[in-house]
N, C-alpha and C positions, 0 to 999 in steps of 0.2 A: 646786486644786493649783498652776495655772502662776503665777495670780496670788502665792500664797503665797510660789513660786520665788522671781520675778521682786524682790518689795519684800526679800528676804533676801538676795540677791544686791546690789540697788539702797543696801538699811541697811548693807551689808557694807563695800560701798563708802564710802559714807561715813564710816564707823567706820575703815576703812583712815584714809582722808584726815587726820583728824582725828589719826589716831595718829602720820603720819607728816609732816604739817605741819611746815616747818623743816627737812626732810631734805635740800632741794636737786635742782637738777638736773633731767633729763627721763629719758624714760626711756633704758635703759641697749643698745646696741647688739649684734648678735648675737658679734663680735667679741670684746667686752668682756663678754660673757659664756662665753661658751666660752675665753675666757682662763682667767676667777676660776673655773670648772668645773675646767681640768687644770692649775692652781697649787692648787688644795684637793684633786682627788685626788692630787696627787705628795706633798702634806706630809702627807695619810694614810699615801698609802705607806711614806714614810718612819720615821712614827710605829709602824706597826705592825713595821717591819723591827727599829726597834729593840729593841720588845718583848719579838719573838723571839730577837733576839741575846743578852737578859737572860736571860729565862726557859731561854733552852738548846732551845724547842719546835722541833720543826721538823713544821711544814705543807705541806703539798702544794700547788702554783702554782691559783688559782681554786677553794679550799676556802673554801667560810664556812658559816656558818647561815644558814635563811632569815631568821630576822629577826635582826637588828645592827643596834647605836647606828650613826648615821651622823652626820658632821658638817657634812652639806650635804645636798640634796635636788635629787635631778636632773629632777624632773617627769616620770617616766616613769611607765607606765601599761600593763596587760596590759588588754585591752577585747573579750571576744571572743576569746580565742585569740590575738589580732594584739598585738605590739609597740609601744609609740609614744613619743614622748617631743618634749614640746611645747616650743616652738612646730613645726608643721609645716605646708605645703601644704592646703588644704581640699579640692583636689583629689583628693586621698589618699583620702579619707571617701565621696565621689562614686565612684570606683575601685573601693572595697569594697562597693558597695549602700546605705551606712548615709543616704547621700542620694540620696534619689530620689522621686518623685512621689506615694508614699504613706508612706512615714514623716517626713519633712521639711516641718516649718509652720514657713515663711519662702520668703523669695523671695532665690534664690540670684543672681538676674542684676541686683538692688536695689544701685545705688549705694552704695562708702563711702568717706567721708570719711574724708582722712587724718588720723591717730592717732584714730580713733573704731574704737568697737563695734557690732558686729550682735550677737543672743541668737538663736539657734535651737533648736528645740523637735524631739524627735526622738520619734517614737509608734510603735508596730507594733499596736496596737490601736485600728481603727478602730470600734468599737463606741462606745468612752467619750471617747476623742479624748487620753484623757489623757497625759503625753508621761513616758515612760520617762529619757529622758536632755535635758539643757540645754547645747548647744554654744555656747563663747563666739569669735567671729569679729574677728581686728583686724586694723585694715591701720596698719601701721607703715612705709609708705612715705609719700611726701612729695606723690605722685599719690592721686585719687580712681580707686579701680579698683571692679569688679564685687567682691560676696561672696565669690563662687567663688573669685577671684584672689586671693585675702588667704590672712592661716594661722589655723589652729586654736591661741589662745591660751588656752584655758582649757577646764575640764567639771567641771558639778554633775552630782555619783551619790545618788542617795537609794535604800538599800535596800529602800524600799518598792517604788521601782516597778523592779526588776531583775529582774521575770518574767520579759523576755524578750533581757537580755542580763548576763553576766557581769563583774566587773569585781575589779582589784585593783591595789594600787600596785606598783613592782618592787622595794621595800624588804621586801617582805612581808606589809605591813597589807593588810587587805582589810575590807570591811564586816562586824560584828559584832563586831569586836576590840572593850575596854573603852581605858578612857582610861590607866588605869594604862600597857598594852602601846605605845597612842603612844604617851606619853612615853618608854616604853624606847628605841622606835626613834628619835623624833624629838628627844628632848629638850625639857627644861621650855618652853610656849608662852611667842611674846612676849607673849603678852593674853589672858588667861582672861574670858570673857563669862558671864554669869548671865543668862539672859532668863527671862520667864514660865511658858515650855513648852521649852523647851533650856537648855543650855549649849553655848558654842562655841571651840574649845582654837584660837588663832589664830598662826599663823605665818609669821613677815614674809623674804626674799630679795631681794639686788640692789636693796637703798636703795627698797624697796615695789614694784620694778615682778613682780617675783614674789609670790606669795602662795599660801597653804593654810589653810584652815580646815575646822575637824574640827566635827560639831554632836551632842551626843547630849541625847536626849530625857529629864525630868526623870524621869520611870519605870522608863526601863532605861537601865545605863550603858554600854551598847554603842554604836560609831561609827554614828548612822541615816545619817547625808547627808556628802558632802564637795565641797566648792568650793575648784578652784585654776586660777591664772591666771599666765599668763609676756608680760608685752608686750614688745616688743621692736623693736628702729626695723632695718629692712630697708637 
């Protein structure tokens, strides 16, 4: 299974690079992201005020649906009951239990280079070893720091192994949903993939240094796994 993870995450990458080749640039700072985040929800808002000033509706302040097109994706994430929205602290994850001496295979006090990745493996079943969740670790400073010190820039979920924890986007999607319902929320992928044993609905932010990929199995057309990632220079 981790191998599996690991070359899907590894092909992923590559197929990113490849797609985004000629894009330019490094990656994008936190700054200049939480800029392009409240310059695209204000020209939502906008957009929607207008709507309603057509249609004559009037809405209540913080009504919606749970699931809505949206026209940007904020990488947040309901995990467990807790909140999150990446990139954040790894600390935070150590704070809550989710790393600790028995579910965390990786070494958190492991040197990183900077603008490089760690992959962490997260288990609660020490029987089969096998790892429930895939935490992606970047240090987007300009220093080499410990693991720990870095943020949590990414996480693969595969429905298969969410025995033993919960998980959903804060758009609404959650594992199971079909492709049809992403697309509602997220809008048409920039890269539809066809593989042997999947398909993978791909979707590109922030000139690639963002990303989300959706994977569903060619038997059932429900979401099985999802891989997204936010780097970002510190």
């Amino acid at each position: 299974m981790r191998l599996k993870k690991v070359w899907r995450f590894v092909s992923g990458v590559v197929l990113t690079a490849v797609l985004l080749s000629g894009c330019g640039g490094g990656s994008a700072s936190i700054a200049d992201i939480l800029e392009k985040r409240a310059a695209e929800e204000n020209a939502e808002t906008e957009v929607e005020a207008e709507d309603e000033t057509e249609s004559g509706a009037e809405t209540e302040a913080g009504e919606s649906s749970a699931i809505q097109t949206e026209t940007h994706f904020s990488f947040s994430f309901e995990l467990d009951g807790r909140n999150y929205r990446l990139p954040f602290d790894a600390t935070r994850f150590q704070e809550e239990g989710l790393f600790n001496d028995f579910t965390i295979q990786g070494n958190l006090d492991n040197d990183l280079e900077p603008d490089t990745m760690q992959i962490l493996f997260i288990s609660e079943d020490e029987d089969n070893g096998e790892e429930d969740l895939t935490i992606f670790i970047y240090n987007g400073t300009e220093e080499t720091k410990k693991v720990i010190d870095c943020q949590v820039s990414g996480i693969s979920v595969s429905v298969a192994d969410l025995e033993h924890h919960s998980f959903a986007l804060s758009n609404g999607l959650k594992p199971g949903d079909d492709f049809a319902t992403v697309c509602q929320v997220m809008g048409e992928p920039d890269f539809y993939s066809e593989e042997d044993n999947y398909d993978c609905a791909f979707y590109n932010y922030y000139d690639g240094d963002g990303e989300v990929r959706f994977y569903f199995h060619k038997d059932d057309p429900s979401w099985s796994s999802i891989d997204m990632t936010l780097n970002v220079k510190q």
